[in-house]
N, C-alpha and C positions, 0 to 999 in steps of 0.2 A: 202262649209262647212254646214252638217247639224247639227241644233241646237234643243237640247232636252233637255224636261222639264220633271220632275214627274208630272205624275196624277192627278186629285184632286182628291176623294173621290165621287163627285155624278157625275164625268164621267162615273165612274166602276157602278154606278149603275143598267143599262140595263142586264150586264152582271152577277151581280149578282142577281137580277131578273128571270131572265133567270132558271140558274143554278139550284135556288133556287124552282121552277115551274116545274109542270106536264110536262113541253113540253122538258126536257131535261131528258129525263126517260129514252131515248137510248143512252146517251151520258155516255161514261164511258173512263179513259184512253186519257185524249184529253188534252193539255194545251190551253187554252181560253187567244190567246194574244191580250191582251190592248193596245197595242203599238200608236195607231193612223196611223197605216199602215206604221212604219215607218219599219219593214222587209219586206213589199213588193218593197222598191225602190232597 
């Protein structure tokens, strides 16, 4: 059984960081998922 949680808010922060920053300036058209890898199992 996997067991899943919501987020907390300064998990997501990297990623909005990220987003939010020069170094995502080719990024367009892309869903940024949060999951904790849990659609990689």
């Amino acid at each position: 059984m996997i067991r899943t949680r919501l987020g907390l808010p300064k998990e997501l922060i990297g990623a909005a960081v990220f987003l939010a920053s020069d170094a995502s300036e080719l990024v367009t058209g892309h869903t940024v998922m949060c999951d904790d890898g849990y659609l990689a199992v």
